[in-house]
Backbone bond lengths (Angstrom), bond angles and torsions (degrees), N, CA, C in turn:
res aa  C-N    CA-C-N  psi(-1)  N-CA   C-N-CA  omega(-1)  CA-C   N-CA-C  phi
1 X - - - 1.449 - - 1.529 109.04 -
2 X 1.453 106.00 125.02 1.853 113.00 -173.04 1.833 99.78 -68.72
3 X 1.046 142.11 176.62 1.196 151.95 119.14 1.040 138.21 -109.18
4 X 1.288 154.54 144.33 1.613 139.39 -142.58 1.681 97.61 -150.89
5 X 1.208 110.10 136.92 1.990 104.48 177.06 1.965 76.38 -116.37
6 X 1.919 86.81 140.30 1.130 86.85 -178.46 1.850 89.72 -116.98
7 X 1.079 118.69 152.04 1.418 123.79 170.90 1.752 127.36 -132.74
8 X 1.484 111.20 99.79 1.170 106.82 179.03 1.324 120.79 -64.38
9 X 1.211 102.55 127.40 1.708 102.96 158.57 1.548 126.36 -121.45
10 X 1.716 101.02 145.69 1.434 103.03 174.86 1.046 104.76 -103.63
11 X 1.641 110.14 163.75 1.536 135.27 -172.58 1.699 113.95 -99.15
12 X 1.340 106.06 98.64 1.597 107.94 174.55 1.306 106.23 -109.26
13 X 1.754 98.85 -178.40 1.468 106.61 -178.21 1.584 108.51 -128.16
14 X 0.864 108.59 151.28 1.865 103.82 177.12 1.193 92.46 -78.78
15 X 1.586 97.77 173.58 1.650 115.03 165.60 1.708 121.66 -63.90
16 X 1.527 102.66 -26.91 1.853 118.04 163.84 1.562 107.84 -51.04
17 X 1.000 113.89 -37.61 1.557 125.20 -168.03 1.393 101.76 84.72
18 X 1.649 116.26 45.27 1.572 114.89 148.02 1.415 120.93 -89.63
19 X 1.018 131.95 141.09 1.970 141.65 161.83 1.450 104.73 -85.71
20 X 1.520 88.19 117.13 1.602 110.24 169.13 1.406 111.55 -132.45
21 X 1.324 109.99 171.94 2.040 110.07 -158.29 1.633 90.18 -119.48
22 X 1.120 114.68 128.96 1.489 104.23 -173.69 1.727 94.10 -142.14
23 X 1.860 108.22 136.42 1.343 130.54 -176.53 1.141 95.20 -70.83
24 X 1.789 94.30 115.89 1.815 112.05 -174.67 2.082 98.97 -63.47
25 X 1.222 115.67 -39.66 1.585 121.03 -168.40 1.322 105.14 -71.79
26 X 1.729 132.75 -1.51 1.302 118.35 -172.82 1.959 90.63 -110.66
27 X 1.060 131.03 23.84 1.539 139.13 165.50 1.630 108.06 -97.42
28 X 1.223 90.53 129.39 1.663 103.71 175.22 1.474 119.65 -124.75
29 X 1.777 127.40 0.65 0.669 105.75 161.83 1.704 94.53 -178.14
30 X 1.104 119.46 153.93 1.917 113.90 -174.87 1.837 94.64 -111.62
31 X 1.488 124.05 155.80 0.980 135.99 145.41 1.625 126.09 -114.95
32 X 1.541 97.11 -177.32 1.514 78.38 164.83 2.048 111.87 -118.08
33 X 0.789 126.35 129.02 1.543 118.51 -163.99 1.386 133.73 -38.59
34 X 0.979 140.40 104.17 1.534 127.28 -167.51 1.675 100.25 -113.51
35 X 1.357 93.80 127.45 1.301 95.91 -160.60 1.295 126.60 -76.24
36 X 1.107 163.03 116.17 1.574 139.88 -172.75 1.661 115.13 -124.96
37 X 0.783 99.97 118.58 1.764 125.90 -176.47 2.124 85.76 41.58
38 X 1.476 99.49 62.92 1.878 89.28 146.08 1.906 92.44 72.95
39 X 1.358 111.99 30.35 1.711 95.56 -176.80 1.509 118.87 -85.66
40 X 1.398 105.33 -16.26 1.458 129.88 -152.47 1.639 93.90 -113.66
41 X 1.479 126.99 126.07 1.686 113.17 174.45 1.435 103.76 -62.82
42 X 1.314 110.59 -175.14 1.224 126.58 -158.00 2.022 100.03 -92.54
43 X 1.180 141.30 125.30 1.861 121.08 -170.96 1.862 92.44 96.90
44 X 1.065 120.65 24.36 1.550 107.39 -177.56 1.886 93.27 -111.44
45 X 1.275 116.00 138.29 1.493 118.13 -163.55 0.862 93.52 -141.45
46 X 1.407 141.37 -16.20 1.836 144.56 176.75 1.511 113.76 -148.32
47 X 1.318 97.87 153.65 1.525 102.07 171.76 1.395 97.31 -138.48
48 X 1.481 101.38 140.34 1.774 121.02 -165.64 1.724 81.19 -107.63
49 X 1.296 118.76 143.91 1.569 118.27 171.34 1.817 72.80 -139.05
50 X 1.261 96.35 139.17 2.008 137.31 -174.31 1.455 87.91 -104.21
51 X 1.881 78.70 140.68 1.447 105.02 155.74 1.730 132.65 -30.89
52 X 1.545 91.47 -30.73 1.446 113.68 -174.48 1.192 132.35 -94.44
53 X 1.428 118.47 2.28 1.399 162.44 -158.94 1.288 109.62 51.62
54 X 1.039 157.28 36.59 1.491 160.77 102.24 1.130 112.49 -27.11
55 X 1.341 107.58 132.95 1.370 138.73 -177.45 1.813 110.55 -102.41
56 X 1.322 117.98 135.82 1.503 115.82 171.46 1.461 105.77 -132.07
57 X 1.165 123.56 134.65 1.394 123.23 -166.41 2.017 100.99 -108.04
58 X 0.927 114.41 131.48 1.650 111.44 -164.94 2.059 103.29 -133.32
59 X 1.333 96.29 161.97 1.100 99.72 -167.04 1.787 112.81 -91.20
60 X 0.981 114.57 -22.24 1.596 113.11 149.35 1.187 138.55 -76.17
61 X 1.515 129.80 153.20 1.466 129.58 -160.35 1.292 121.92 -80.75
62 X 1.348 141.91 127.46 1.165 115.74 -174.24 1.373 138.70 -43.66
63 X 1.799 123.36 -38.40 1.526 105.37 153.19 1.551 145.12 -24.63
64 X 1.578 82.71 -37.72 1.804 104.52 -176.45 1.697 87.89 -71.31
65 X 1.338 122.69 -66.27 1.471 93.18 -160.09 1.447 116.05 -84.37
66 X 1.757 123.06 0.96 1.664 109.57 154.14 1.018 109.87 -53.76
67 X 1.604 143.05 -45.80 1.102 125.20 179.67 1.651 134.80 -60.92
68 X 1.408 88.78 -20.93 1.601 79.90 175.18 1.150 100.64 -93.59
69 X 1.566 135.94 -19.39 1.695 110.24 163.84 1.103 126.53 -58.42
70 X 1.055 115.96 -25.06 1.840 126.30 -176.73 1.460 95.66 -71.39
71 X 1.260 120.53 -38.85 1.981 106.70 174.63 1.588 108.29 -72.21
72 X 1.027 125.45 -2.61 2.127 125.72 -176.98 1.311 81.32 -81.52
73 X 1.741 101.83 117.78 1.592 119.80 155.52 1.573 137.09 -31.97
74 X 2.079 85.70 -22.77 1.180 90.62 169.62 1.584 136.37 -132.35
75 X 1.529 105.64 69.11 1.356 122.75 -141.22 1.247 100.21 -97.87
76 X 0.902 131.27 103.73 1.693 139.36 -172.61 1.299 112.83 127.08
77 X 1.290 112.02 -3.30 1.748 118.52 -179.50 1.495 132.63 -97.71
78 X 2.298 86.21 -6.52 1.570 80.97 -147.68 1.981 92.19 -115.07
79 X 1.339 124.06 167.23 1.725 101.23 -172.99 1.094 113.75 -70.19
80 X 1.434 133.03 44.09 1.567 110.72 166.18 0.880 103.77 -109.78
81 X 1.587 116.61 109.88 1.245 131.02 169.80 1.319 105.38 -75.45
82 X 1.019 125.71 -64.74 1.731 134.13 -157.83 1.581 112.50 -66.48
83 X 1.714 86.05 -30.56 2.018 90.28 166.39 1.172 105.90 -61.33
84 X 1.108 122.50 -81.84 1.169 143.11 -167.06 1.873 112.38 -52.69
85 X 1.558 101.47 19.39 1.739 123.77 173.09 1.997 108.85 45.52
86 X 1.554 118.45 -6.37 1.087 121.05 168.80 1.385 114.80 120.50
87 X 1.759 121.02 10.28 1.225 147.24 169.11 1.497 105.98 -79.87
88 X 1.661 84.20 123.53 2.011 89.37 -179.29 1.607 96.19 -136.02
């Protein structure tokens, strides 16, 4: 019997205005950026903080990317609680 790990990914953009594909299940929680002395580039509208405690700062707002977690097949499965505002 095969087994397969399947991993969704969504499509963000940095604050550069690069597109990168990032594993929706390794996010644990979105903020919104508060800036302190210049920490955040300039086009940063969210910050993704990882399972791993890394932080990624992205150029869409966090609404924008709850919504695209709410389209991952597997949206209630994965640890973002706080993304996902506490809806399981």
């Amino acid at each position: 019997m095969m087994k397969f790990a399947v991993i969704a990914l969504i499509q963000l953009t940095t604050p550069t205005g690069h597109s990168y594909d990032l594993n929706a299940a390794e996010i644990s929680s979105l903020r919104d950026p508060i800036d302190l002395a210049g920490h955040w580039a300039p086009n940063t509208h969210c910050i993704l903080v990882m399972t791993n405690g890394r932080a990624n700062g992205v150029k869409e707002d966090c609404a924008e990317i709850r919504a695209k977690l709410k389209q991952d097949p597997r949206y209630g499965q994965t640890p973002c609680v706080l993304v996902c505002g506490g809806e399981r």
